[in-house]
N, C-alpha and C positions, 0 to 999 in steps of 0.2 A: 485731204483727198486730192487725187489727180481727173485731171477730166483732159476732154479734150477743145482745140483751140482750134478754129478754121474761119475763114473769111468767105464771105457772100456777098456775091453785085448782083441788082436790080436795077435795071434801068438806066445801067453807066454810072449806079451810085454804090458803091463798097462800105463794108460795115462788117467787126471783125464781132466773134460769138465764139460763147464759150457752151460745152454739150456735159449734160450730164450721161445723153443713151445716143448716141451718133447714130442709129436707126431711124429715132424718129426725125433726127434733122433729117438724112435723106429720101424719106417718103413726105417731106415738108418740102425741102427747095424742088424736089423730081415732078409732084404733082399728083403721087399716088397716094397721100392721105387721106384723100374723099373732103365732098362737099362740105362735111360737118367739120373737116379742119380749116375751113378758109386759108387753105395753102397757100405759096407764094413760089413762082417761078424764079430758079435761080439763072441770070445770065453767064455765071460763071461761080466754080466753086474750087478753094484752096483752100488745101487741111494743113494745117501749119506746125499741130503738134497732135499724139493720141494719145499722150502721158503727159500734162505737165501742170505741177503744181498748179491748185488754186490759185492762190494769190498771185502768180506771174501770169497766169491768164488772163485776170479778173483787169491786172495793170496795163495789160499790153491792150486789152478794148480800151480803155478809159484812154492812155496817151499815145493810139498811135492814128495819126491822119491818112487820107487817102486822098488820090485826085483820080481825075481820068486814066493819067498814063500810068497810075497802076496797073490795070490788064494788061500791060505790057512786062511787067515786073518778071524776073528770072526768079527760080529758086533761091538764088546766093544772094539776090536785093531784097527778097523777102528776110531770109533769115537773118543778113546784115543789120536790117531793120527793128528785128526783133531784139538782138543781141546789144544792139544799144541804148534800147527802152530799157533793158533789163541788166543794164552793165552795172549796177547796186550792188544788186541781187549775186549777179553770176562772181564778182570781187568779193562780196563776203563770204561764200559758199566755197571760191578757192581757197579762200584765208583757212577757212577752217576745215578744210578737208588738206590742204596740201598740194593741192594737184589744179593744173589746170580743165578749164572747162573741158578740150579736148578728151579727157579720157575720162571723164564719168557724167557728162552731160550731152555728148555731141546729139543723142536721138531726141532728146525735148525738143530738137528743132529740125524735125523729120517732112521737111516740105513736100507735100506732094497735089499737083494738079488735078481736079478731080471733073474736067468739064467734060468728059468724056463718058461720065454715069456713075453709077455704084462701083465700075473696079477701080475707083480711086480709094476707095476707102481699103484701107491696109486689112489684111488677119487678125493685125494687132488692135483693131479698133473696137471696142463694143460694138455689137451690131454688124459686124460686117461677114462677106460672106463665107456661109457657113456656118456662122455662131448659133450657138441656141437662143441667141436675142433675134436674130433674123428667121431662123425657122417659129419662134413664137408669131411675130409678124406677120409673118406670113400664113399664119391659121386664119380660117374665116371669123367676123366678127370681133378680132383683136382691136382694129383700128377703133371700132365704137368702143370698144370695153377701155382704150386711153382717151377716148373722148370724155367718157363720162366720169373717168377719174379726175380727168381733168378737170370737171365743173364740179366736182365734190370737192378738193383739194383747193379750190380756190373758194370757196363756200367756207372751207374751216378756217384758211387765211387769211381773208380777210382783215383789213386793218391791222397786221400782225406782221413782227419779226421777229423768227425763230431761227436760233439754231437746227441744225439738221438734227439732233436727238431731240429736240422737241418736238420737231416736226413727226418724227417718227411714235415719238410716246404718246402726239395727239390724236395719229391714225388708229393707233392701237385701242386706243380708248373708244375714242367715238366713230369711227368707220374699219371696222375687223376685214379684213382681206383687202385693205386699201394700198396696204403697206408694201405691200408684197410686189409689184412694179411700180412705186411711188412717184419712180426718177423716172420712168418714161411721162406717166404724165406730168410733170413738175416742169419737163423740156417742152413739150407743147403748150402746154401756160405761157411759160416762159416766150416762147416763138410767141404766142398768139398778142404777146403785152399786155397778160394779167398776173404775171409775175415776174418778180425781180429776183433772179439768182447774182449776189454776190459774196466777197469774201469778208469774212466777218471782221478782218481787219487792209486796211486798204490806204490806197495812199488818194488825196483829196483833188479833185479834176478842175483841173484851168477853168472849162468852159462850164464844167457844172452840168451837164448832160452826157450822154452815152457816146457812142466811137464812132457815129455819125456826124463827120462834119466836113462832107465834102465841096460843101456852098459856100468853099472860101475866097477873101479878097483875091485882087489880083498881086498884090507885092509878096501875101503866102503863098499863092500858087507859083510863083518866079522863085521864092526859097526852096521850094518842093523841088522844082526843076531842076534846080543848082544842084540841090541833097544829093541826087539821085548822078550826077557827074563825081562827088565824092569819093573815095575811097572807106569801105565799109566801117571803120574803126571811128571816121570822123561823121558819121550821119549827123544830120543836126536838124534838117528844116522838117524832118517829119516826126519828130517828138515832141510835145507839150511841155513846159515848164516844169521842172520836176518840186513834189510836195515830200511833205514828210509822214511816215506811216501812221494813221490813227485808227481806233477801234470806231468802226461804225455803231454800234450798239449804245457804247456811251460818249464817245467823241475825245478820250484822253489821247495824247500820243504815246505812241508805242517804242518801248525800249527794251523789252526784254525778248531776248530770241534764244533759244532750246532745239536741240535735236528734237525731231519729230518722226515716227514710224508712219502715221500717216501721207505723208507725203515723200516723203523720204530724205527732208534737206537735212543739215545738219544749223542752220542758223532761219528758223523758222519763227516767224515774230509772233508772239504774243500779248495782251492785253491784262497788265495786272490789277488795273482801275476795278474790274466788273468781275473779278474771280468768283466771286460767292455767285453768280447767274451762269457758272456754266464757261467752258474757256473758250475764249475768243479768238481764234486763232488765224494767222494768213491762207491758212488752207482749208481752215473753218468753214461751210459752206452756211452762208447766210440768205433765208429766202424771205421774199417781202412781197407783200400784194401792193398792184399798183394802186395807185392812189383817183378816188373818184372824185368828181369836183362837189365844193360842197354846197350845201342846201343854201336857199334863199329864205330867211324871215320878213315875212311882210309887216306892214308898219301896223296894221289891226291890232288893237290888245296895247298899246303904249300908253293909253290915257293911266295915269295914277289911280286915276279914281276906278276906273276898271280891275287895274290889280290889286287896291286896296279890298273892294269888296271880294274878288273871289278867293283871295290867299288870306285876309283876314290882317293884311298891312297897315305899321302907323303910316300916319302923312310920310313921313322920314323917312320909311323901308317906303312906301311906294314911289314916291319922286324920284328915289335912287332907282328902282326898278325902270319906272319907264324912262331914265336918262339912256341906261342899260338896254333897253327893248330898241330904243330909237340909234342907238350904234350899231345892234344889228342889224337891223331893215336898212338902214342907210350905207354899212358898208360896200356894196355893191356897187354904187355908186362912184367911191372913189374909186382913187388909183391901182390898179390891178400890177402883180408881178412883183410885191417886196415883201411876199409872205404874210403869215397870218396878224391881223391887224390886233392890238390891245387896248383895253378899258380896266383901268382904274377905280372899284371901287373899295372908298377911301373909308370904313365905316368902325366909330369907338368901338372899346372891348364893351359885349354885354348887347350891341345894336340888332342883334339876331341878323347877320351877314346872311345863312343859311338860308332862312325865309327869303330872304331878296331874290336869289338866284332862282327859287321856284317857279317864277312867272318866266324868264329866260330858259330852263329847259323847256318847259312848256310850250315856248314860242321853238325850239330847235325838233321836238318832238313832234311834235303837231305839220311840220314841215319835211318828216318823214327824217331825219337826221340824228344822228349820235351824238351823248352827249359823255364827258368825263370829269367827276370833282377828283381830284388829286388834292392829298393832303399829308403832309411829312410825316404822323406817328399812326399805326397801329391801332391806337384804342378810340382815337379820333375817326375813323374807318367804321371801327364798330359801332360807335354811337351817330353816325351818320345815318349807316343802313338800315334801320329799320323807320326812321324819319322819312327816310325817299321814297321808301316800300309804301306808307302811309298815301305820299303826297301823291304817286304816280301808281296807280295799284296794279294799271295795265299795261306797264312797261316793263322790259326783263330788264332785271337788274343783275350786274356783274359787282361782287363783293371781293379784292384781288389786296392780298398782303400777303409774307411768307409763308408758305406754309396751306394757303387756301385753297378748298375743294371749287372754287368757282374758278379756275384760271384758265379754262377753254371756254367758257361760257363768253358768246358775245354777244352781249348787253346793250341794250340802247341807252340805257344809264350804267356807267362804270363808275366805281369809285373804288379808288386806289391808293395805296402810298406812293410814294412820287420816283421809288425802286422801282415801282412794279413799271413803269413807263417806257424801259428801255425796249419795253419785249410789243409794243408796237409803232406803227409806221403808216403817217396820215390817214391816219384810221377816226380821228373825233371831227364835228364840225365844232364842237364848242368844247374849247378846255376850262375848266373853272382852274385853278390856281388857290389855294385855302391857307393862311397864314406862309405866303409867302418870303417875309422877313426870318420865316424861324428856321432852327438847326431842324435835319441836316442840308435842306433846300436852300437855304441863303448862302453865298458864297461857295456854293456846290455847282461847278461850272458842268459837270458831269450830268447831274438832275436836272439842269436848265436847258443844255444839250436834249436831252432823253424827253420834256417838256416839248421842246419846238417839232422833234421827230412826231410825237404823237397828232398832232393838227396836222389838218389839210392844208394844202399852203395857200388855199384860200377863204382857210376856218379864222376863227377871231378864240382870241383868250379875253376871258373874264380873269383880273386879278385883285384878290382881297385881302385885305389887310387893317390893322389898327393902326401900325406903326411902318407905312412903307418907308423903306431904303432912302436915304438922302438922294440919289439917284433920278427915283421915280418922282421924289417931291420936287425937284429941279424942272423935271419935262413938266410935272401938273405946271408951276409956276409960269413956264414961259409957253404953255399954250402948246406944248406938242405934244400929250397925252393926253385922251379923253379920259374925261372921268366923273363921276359922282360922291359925294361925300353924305355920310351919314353921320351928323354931329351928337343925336341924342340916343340914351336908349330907349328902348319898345316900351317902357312904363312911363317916360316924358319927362324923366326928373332929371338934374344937371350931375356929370361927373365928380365924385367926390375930389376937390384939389387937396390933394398933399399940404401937409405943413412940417416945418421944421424944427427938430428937436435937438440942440447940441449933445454929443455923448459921446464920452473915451473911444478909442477904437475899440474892437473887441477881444482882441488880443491882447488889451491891457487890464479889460475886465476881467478876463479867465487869469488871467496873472495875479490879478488884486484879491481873487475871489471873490467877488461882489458886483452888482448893478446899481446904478444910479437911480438917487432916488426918482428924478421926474419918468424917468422910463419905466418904472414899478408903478409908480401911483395912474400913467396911462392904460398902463395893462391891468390895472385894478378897476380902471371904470370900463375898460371894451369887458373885464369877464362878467361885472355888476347888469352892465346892459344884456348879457347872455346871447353875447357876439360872439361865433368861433373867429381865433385870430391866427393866422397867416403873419408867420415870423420868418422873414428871408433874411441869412444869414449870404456870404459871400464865400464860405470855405466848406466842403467838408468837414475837413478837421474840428471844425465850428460848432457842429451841433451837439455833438456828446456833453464837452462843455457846458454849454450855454443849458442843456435840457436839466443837467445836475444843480445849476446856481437855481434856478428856476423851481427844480424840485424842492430847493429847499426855505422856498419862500411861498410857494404853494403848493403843499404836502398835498392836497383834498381834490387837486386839480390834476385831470389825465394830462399830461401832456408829453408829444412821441416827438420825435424826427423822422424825416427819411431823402432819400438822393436816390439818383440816376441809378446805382447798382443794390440799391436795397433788394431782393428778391421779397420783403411784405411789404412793400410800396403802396400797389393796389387794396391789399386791405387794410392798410393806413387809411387812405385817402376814403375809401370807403366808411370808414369809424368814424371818421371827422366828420363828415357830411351827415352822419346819421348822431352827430354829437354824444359819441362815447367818446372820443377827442375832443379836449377843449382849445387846446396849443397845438400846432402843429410846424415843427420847427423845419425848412426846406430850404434847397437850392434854387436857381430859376429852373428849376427842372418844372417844377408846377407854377410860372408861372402865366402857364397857358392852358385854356383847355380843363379848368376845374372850375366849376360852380357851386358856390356855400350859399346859402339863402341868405343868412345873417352874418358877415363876416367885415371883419377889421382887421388892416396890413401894417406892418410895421415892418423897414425895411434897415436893418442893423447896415452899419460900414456902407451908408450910400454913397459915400464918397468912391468908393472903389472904382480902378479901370475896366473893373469887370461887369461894370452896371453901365450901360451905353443908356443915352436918351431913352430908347426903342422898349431895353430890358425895363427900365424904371416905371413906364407908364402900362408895359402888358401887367405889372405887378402891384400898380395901384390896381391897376381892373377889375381885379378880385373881388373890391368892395363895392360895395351896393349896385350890385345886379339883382336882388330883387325889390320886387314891386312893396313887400311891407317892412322891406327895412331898406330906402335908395336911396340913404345918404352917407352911413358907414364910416369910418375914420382911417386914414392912411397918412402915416409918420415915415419920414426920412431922417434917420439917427444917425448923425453924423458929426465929429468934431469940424469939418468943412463943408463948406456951401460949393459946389463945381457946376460948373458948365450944365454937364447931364441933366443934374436936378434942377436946374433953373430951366432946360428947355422943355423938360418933361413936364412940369409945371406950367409953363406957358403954352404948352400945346395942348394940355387939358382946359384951361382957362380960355381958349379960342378956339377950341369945341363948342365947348358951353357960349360963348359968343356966337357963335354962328346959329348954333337953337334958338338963343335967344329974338336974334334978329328975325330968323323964318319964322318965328310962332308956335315951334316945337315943346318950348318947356310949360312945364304945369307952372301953375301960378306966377306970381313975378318975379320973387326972390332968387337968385343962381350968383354961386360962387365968382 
């Protein structure tokens, strides 16, 4: 889209603004908005362009400086000024047009002084006079009817960043006739700073704030002064450092650029990181509520024994909770200004992580505040919401995956897939973070981007894990991440440790035709004990195989496969659990996020590079998570002993060490 571009001084201080309805800017800087706009006197006003793409607009606020002897500024220093911020832009647009700027761009920089009243603003401008946007204007009762769209409009966006077609399909939905002058009120929002119009792909700003910065030292103001002696080609003291284009929405850089009909360039940058939400484009118009500061948790409610009794907590889920209670009430405390702070809690597979957090929204609700579990899969999502719904009965809950009927609903509890996160903007005081380690959230710089946007930037993340990142184990180590650790599970018995089994690879087996004996006679006593067993194999290609040798050693017994692309996955897993499967042969696709009551792992080819520390122990995890059968059996089959399996093993063993020592395990015996 095109909007327009004009600069505005108050008070000897200049600040450059992009208009979606150039009307209501000038019933905003004139003074004839009425009280209910809390208008602002302009000392002086220059329209700089009334056509010019988004994204040069959106760039020219972000890096262009002002001092005093701006108001002094001519036409030709204006637009000199402009044509160098934008000298990118205007080189690759001759590249690919052929032509110099001169003869297909000279009006994007149509200066014109306007301190003189409304006839500065051109014919050409929305809004100006004579348009049907100024005779609407000018009907009685118009000014209140964009006042009150404008409190409606910032009511739906809240904590939100939408494209401009979402904006538009949200009006449609939940406010009918809102739509219909959206952009006048979206510019008064906007004027008033409770909303943020920018371009949904944009280039990243020096100072990190808006195109106010005219409270500069003395050595930039003596660069400005020189600039402005310059000859226009060589400007230099009044532009910012220049960045490289990134999508605001998920934070990738930007390389792909396309003719565009909306704006009209011919080399128009796009975002191919985030296609599937919708395209993100430099003329994309991207609007965002500003951000409110967030809630204070008080220290009340931290004792353990408090949360134990009222969530129903072992010792172990409550110690980690009130470690968790007392980082929020206490963050306030420190040091303000380096974004939202994080905790660490560190808790085995099977510790009931879930229940922990109960007592922390609780403390963010209770305190009038928003809260969001983000979590990487879909069915994890689903099996969350009706848990929350339980725990919190009078709070609205927000249920947000592809595809979901709840995606305007704004929830004091959201829970989301960690996609859905792009589409708001310091909108949570509390982010949960829920198997942080896994695909597609671990090493997705994009989700972890789209994670930081969601928090206040003086909200805190909670992060939960079994197997954090080498990374995060580093800061717990050296004391610069807080955090809590949850060594036992919620039934008090010690992690079952792995043992080792030597055995061919696997691919020597399906060669040979046959399994090993000691690998048969183990899978004879997990099915004797009438244990479902959990068979992680390392290949696809792996399971047909391995389910055929298996069939033919035990005809009498169900035993299925299934992977990442099965489409009866879910009713696999379903059958297993409800033990019409006895075997269940998989990838680490389930090694997360399935619970067998009675179940034993056997991990084929643990030698492989594809089984990390982190994979090997979510995948003993499996076993003995319940309370009548919590001790379970887990094999690592491998003709090699590695690294992995030695750390995976010792990290379960200093689990169970750490229970031990606090008094968490049942009886005294632990692996």
């Amino acid at each position: 889209m095109r909007v327009s571009v004009y600069a505005a001084a108050t008070e000897g201080r200049w600040k450059l603004w992009i208009s979606l309805c150039p009307a209501v800017d000038w019933l905003w800087w004139s003074g004839r908005g009425g009280g209910g706009w809390n208008y602002s006197k302009a000392d002086g006003l220059v329209m700089l362009s009334s056509g010019m793409p988004l994204g040069w607009g959106v760039k020219l606020r972000e890096k262009m400086e002002y001092s005093y002897a701006t108001q002094k500024w001519t036409a030709a220093e204006w637009r000199a000024c402009m044509i160098d911020i934008l000298k990118g832009e205007i080189r690759a647009e001759e590249t690919a047009r052929g032509q110099r700027m001169e003869e297909w761009g000279r009006e994007l920089f149509d200066v014109r002084d306007m301190r003189d009243g409304r006839a500065g603003w051109s014919e050409r401008d929305a809004g100006g006079p004579g348009s049907e946007e100024e005779l609407w204007f000018d009907a009685p009762g118009c000014m209140r009817e964009v006042s009150h769209s404008a409190d409606c409009l910032v009511t739906l966006l809240c904590g939100r960043s939408f494209l401009q077609p979402e904006v538009e399909a949200l009006l449609e939905e939940q406010a009918e006739g809102a739509e219909r002058r959206w952009k006048a009120a979206a510019q008064l929002a906007h004027l008033q700073g409770r909303l943020k119009l920018e371009a949904a792909v944009g280039h990243e700003s020096a100072s990190g704030g808006g195109g106010d910065v005219s409270g500069m030292g003395s050595i930039r103001w003596k660069l400005v002064q020189a600039a402005l002696r310059l000859p226009p080609l060589l400007w230099r003291g009044a532009v910012r450092r220049r960045a490289e284009a990134r999508c605001l929405r998920c934070g990738s850089a930007v390389t792909g650029r396309t003719p565009c009909a909306a704006c009209g360039l011919l080399c128009c940058a796009y975002c191919e990181a985030c296609l599937a939400l919708g395209r993100s484009r430099s003329c994309a118009l991207l609007i965002r509520s500003a951000a409110s500061p967030a809630v204070r948790c008080t220290a009340a409610g931290t004792s353990p024994t408090v949360a134990a009794r009222r969530w129903g907590l072992s010792a172990a889920q409550a110690g980690a909770a009130g470690a968790a209670l007392g980082f929020l009430a206490a963050r306030g405390r420190r040091a303000a200004g380096r974004g939202p702070e994080r905790f660490l809690l560190w808790a085995v597979t099977g510790a009931g992580k879930t229940e922990i957090t109960f007592p922390l929204l609780d403390a963010v609700l209770a305190a009038g505040g928003r809260a969001l579990v983000a979590t990487p899969r879909r069915d994890v999502v689903l099996e969350l919401a009706p848990r929350m719904a339980r725990a919190f009965p009078a709070a609205s809950l927000a249920v947000l995956y592809g595809g979901s009927p709840d995606r305007w609903i704004p929830g004091r509890i959201t829970i989301a897939t960690t996609h859905q996160l792009m589409r708001f903007h310091q909108a949570f005081d509390l982010v949960i973070i829920d198997e942080l380690d896994a695909f597609p959230y671990h090493n997705d710089p994009m989700l972890a981007f789209a994670a930081g946007q969601a928090c206040k930037p003086d909200g805190a993340f909670i992060l939960l894990s079994a197997t954090p990142p080498r990374k995060l184990q580093r800061q717990v180590s050296f004391g610069r991440l807080p955090h809590a650790k949850v060594p036992v599970r919620f039934h008090g018995h010690p992690l079952p440790v792995p043992q080792h089994l030597t055995m061919n690879p696997v691919h020597l087996c399906i060669k040979k035709g046959g399994l090993p004996r000691a690998f048969i006679e183990a899978l004879r006593r997990s099915l004797a004990r009438e244990a479902q067993v959990f068979l992680f194999v390392s290949r696809i290609a792996h399971i047909e195989p391995i389910r055929g040798l298996l069939r033919r050693t035990y005809p009498e017994i169900s035993i299925e496969g299934t992977f990442s692309e099965d489409p009866f996955r879910a009713g696999k897993v379903t059958a297993f659990r409800e033990r019409e499967i006895r075997i269940l042969i998989t990838t680490t696709i389930l090694e997360r996020g399935v619970t067998v009551p009675r179940s034993d792992v056997y991990i084929l080819d643990a030698d492989s590079s594809l089984f990390d520390e982190a994979s090997l122990v979510q995948m003993a995890g499996r076993a003995g998570r319940s309370q009548e059968d919590p001790a379970g059996t887990v094999l690592f089959l491998s003709p090699q002993w590695t690294s992995s399996q030695r750390k995976a093993i010792a990290q379960i063993r200093r689990m169970n060490a750490i229970a031990h020592r606090r008094g968490y395990l049942k009886g005294r015996k632990w692996p």
